[in-house]
C-alpha positions as CSV (number, residue, x, y, z in Angstrom):
1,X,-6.6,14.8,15.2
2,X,-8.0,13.9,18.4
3,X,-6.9,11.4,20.8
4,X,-9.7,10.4,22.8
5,X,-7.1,8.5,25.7
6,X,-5.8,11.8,26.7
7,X,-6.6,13.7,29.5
8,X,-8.4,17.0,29.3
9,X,-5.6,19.0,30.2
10,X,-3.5,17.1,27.9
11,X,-5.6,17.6,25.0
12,X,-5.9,21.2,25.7
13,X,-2.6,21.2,25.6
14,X,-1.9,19.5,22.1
15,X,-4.8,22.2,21.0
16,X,-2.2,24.9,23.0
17,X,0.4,24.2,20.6
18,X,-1.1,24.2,17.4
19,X,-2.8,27.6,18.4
20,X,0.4,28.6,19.8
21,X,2.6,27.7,16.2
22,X,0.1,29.2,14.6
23,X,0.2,32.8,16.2
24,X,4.1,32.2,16.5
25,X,4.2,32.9,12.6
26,X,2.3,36.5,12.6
27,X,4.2,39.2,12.6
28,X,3.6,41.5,15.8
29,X,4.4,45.2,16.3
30,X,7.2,46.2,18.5
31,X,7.8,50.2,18.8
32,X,10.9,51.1,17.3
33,X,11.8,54.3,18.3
34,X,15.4,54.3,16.2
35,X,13.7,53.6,13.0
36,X,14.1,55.6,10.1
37,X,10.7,55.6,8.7
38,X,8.0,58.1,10.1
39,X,4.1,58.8,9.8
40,X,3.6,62.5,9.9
41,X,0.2,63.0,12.7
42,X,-1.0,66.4,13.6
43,X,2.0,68.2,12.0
44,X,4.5,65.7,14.6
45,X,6.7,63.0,13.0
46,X,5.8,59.6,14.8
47,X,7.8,56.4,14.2
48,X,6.5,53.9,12.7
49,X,6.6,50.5,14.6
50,X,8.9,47.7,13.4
51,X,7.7,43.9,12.4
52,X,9.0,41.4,14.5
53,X,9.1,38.1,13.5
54,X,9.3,34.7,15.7
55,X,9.1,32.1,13.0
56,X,11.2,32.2,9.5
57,X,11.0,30.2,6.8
58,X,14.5,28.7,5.2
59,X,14.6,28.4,1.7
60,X,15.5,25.4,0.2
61,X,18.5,25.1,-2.1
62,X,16.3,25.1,-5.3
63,X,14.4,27.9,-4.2
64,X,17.9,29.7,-3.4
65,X,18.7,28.3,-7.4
66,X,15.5,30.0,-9.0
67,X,16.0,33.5,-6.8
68,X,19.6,33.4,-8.4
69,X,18.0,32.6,-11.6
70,X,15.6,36.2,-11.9
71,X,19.3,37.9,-11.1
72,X,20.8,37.1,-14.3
73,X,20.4,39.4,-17.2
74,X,17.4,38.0,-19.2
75,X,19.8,38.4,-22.4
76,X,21.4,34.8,-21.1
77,X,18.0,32.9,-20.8
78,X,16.0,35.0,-24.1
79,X,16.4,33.1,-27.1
80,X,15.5,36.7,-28.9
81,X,17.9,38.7,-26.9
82,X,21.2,39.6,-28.3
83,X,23.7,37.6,-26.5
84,X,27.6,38.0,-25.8
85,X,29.1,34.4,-25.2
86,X,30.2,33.5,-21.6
87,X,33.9,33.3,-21.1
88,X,34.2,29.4,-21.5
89,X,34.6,27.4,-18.0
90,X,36.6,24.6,-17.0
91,X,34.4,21.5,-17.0
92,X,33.6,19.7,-14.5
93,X,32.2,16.1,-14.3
94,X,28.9,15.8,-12.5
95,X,29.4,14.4,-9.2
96,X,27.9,10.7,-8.3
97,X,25.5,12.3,-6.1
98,X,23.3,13.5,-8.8
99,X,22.1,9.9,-10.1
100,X,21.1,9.2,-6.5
101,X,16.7,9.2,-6.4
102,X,15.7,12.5,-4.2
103,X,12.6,12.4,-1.8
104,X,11.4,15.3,0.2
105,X,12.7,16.2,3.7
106,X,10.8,18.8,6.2
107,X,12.8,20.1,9.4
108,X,11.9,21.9,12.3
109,X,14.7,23.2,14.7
110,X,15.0,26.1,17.4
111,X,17.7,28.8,16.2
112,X,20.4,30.4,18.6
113,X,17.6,33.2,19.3
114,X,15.2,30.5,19.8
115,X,13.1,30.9,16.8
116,X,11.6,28.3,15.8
117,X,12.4,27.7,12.0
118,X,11.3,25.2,9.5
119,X,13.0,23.8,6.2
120,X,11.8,21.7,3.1
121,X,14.7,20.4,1.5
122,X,15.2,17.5,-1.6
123,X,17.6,15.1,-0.7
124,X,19.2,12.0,-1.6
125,X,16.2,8.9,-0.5
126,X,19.2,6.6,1.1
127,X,19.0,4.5,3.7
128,X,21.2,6.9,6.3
129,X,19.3,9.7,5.3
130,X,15.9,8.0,5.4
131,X,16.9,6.4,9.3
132,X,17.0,10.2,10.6
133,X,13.4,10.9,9.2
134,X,11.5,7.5,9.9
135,X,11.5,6.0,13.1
136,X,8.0,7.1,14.8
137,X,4.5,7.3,13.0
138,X,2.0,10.2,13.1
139,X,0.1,9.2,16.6
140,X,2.9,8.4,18.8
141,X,2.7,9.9,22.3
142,X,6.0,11.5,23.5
143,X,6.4,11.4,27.6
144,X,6.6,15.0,28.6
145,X,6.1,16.7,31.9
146,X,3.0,18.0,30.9
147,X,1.4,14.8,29.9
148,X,2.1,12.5,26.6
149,X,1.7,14.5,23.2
150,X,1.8,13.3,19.9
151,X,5.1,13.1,17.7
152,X,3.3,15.6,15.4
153,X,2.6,18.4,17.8
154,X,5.4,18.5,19.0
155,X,8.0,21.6,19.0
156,X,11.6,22.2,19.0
157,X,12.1,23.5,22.5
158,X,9.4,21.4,23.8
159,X,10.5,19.2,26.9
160,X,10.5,15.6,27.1
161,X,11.3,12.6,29.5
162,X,13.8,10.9,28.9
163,X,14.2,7.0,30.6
164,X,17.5,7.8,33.0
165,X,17.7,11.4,33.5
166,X,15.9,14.5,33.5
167,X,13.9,15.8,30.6
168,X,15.6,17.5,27.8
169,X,14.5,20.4,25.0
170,X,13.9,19.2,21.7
171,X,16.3,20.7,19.2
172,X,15.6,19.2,16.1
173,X,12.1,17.4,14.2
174,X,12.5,15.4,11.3
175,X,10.0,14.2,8.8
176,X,8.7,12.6,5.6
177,X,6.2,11.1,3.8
178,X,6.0,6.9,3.4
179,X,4.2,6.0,0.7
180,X,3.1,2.3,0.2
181,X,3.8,2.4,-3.9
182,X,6.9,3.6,-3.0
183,X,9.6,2.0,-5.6
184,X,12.6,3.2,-3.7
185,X,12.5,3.6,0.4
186,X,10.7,2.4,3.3
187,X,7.4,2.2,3.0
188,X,6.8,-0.6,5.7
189,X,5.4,0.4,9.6
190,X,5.4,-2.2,12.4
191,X,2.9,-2.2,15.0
192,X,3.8,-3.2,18.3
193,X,0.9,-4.4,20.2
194,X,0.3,-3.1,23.6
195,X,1.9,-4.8,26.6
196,X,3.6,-6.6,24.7
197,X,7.0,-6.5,26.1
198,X,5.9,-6.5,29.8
199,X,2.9,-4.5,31.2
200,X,2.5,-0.9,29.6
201,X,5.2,-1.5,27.3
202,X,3.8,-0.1,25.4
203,X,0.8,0.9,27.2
204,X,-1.5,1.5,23.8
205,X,-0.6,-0.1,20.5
206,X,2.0,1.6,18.9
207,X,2.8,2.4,15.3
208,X,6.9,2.6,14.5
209,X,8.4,3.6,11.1
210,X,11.2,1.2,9.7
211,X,14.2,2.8,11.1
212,X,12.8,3.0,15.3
213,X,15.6,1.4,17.5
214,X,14.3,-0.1,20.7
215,X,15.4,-0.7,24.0
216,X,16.7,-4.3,24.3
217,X,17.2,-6.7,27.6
218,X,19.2,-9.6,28.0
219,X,21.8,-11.0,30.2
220,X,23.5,-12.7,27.3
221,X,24.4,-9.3,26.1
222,X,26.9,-8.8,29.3
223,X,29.2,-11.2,27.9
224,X,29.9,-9.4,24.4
225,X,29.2,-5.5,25.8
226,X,29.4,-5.7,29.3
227,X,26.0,-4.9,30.0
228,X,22.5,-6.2,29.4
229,X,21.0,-3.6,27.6
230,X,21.4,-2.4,23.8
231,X,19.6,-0.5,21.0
232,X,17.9,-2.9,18.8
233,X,16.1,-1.9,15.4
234,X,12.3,-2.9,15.4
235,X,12.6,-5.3,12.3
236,X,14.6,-7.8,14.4
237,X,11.9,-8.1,16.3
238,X,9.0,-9.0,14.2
239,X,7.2,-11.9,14.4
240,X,3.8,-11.5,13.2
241,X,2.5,-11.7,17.0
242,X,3.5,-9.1,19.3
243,X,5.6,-6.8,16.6
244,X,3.5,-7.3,13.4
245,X,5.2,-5.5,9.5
246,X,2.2,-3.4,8.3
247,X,2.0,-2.1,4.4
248,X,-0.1,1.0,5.0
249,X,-2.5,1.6,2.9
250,X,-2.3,5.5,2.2
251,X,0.6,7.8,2.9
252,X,1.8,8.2,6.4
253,X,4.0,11.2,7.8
254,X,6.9,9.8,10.0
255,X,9.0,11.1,12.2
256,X,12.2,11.5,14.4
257,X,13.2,14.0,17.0
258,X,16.6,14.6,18.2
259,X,18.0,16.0,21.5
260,X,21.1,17.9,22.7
261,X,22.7,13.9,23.4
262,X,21.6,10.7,22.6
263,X,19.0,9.6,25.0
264,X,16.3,7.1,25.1
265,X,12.5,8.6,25.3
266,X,9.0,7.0,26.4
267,X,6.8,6.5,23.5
268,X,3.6,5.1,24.0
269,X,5.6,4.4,27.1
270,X,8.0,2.1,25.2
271,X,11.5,2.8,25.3
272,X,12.6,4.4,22.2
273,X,16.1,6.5,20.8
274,X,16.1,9.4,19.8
275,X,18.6,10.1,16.5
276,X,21.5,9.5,16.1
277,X,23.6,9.0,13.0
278,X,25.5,6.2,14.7
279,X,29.3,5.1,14.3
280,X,29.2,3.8,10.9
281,X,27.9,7.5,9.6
282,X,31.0,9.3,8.7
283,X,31.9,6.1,6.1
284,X,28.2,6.5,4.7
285,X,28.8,9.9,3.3
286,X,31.5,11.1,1.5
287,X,32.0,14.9,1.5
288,X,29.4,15.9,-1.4
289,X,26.5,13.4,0.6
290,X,27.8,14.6,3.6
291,X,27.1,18.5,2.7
292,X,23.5,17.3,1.9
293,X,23.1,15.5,4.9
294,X,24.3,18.6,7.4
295,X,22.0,20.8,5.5
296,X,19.3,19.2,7.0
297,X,20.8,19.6,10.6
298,X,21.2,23.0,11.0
299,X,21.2,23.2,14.1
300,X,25.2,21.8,14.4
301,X,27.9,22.1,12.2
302,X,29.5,18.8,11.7
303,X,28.9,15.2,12.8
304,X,30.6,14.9,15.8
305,X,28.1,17.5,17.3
306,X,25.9,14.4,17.4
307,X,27.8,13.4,20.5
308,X,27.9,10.0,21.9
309,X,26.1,7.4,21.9
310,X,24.0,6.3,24.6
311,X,23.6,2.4,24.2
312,X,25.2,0.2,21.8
313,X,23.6,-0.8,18.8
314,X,23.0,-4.3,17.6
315,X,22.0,-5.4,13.9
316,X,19.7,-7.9,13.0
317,X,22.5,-10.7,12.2
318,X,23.8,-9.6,15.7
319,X,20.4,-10.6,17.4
320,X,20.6,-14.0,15.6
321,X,24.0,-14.9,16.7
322,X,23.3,-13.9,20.1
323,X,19.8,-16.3,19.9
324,X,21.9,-19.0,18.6
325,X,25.0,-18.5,20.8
């Protein structure tokens, strides 16, 4: 994909990285001089070099399930095979969790080590799993020191800028696939128009998935949170105009990125948060959903690893009350 507003050195860049990713997943030779294994040359044993890897693949749980599958004798799965009957088990009553509709979830994060790994992983197609993979469309240009690059280039430990500090590594990269026949899920984008919330915000029309929160000004807010500003999803703000609900017409690939702490990020140089599963998350899933749902963070153990919160966040019936108040 090319992205004809970009510098040169910024495209070379984006082309860097996919070169880069590429090569990071082919195994190079390290000398290993403690190895065990040994080529015999001119009568002299020589060790044989070790593979090193940079990138691993994580298996998902049903991959896990079928590897554990070929491990049982085939006598329990061959209708022709003698069999001896299982000692009988207690049973157990599926859980809740199973009738939920499953969608497909890819992750990218950056191990202790700093490998780069990468999971695919069925999960439960809610709405507070779907709001961690669905926020920014294939296209959007993240800030980073070297230049904006787009969401899908991205890598974990890649820096970006973030609107009040420094810039920060990405740890985590989230993503799925929106489909407009979707019967269950998001399959709406909204397309914010450029400048339309003051000059180069954003700078170049910008494509958002359903979940993107927003940076949000006004003075009203000081009276209910003590300051002006306030994270905002982009639903409340459409209105055909500036912020206009688009049905794509094809697939789209969206994504959402997440830092060491909550922090606002330039995106098409328009303030936008990175993840967070917010206050409310911990009531949202119960411990079998909630197993699920830290499987796809891998990176941390539990939720409160998500840290704080940056800015508040409104709803949509806050936003009216506050236009009516």
């Amino acid at each position: 994909m090319s992205y004809p507003h970009l510098s040169a050195p910024h495209a070379a860049r984006t082309g860097a990285q996919r070169t880069s990713a590429a090569k990071s997943a082919t195994p190079k030779s390290t000398p290993n001089v403690n190895s065990a294994m040994h080529d015999c040359v001119d009568g002299k044993a020589v060790a044989k070099p070790a593979t090193a890897w940079t990138v691993r693949r994580v298996r998902s749980s049903s991959m896990a399930a079928a590897s554990a599958r070929k491990a049982v004798p085939a006598c329990l799965y061959d209708d022709s095979a003698p069999r001896t009957a299982p000692a009988a088990a207690p049973l157990v009553p599926p859980a809740p969790v199973e009738s939920l509709p499953l969608r497909k979830y890819e992750v990218l994060w950056r191990g202790a080590n700093g490998d780069i790994l990468d999971l695919s992983q069925r999960a439960p197609a809610t709405a507070v799993f779907e709001a961690a993979f669905s926020a920014l469309a294939r296209g959007a240009l993240i800030a980073t020191p070297n230049g904006p690059v787009a969401v899908e280039d991205l890598l974990p430990g890649d820096l970006v800028d973030t609107v009040d500090g420094a810039p920060m590594a990405v740890d985590w990269i989230g993503s799925m696939q929106v489909t407009p026949d979707a019967v269950d899920g998001p399959c709406a984008l909204y397309r914010v128009a450029a400048d339309s919330f003051g000059f180069g915000r954003p700078g170049l029309d910008l494509m958002l998935g359903p979940n993107a929160r927003i940076l949000h000004r006004a003075p009203a807010l000081r009276s209910y949170l003590g300051t002006d500003q306030a994270l905002v999803p982009i639903a409340a703000l459409a209105d055909g105009i500036s912020v206009i609900n688009v049905t794509p017409m094809a697939s789209v690939r969206t994504y959402h990125i997440a830092l060491a702490q909550h922090r606002l990020i330039k995106v098409n140089g328009f303030p936008v948060e990175t993840y967070h599963p917010g206050a409310s998350a911990s009531a949202q899933l119960p411990p079998p959903l909630r197993a699920q749902f830290m499987a796809l963070f891998p990176h941390i153990h539990e939720l409160g690893d998500f840290g704080a919160m940056a800015l508040a966040r409104l709803s949509v019936g806050d936003l009216e009350k506050l236009d009516a108040a």
